[in-house]
C-alpha positions in Angstrom: -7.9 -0.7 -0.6 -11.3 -1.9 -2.3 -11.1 -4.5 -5.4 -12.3 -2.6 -8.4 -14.9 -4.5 -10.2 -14.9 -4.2 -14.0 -18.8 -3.2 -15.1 -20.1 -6.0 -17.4 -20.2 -4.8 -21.0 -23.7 -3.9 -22.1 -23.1 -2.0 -25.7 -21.6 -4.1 -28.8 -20.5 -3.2 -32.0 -22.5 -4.3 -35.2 -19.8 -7.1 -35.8 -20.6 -8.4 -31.9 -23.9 -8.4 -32.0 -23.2 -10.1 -35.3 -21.4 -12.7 -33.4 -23.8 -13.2 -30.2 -26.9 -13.6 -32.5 -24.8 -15.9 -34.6 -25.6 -14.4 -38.1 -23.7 -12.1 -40.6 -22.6 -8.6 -40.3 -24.7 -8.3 -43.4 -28.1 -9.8 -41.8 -27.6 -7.4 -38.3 -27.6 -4.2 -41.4 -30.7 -5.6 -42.8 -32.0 -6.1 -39.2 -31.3 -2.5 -38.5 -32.5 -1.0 -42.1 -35.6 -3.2 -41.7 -36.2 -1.3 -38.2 -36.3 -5.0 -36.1 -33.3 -3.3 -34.1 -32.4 0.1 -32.9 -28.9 0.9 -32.6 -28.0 3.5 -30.1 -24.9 5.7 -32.1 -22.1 6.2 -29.4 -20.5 7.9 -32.2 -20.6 4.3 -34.0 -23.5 2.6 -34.4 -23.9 0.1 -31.4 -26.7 -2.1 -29.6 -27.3 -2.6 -26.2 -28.0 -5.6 -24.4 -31.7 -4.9 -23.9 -32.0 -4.5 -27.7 -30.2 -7.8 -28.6 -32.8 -9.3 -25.4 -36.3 -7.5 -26.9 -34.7 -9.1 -30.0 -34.6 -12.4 -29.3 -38.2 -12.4 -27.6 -39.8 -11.1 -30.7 -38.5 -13.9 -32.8 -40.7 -15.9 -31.4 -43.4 -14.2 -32.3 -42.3 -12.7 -35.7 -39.6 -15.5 -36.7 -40.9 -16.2 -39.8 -41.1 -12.8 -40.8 -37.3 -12.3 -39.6 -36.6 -15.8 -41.4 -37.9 -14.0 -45.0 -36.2 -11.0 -44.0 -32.9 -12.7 -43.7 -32.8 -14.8 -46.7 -34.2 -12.1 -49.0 -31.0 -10.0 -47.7 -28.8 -13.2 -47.9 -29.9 -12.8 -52.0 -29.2 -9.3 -52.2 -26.0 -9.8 -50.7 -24.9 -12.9 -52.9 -25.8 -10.8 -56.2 -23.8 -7.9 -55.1 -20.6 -10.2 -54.8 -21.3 -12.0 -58.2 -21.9 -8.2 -59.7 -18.2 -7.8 -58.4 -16.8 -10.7 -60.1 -18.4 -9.6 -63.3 -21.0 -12.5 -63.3 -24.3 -11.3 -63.3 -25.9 -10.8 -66.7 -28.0 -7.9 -67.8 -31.0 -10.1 -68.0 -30.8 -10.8 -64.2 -30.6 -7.0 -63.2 -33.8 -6.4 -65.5 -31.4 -3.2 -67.6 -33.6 -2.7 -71.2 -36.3 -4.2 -69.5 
């Protein structure tokens, strides 16, 4: 009888890809919202391998651009936890202005 050979896995989760780029869940959203990759939706959202691999050749074409895109999203993340805790003032949200 013939060995069956497992394929190799070539679609990842947004948490995975999270993992293999080495960055947040929260930076492969912005990534995604931002257009710089195109999930395929298998009924979940999910990138290939060739998406995560066009990816990584772009950045070094485009890294600062991603760089910016990151830490602008890094912000935006940070003030949505403090605005949990109840620490972010009205001044810094810009309400009456």
């Amino acid at each position: 009888m013939a060995e069956i050979t497992r394929l190799p896995q070539r679609v990842y989760d947004l948490n995975e890809t999270a993992r293999i780029l080495d960055i947040s869940y929260h930076s492969i959203r912005a990534l995604i919202d931002n257009g710089a990759i195109r999930p395929v939706y298998l009924p979940k959202e999910k990138v290939t391998d060739v998406e995560i691999d066009k990816f990584i050749r772009t950045l070094t074409e485009d890294g600062q651009k991603y760089r910016e895109l990151l830490s602008a999203n890094n912000k935006r993340v940070s003030g949505a936890e403090k605005s949990k805790k109840g620490l972010v003032n009205i001044s810094e949200i810009g309400v009456g202005t």
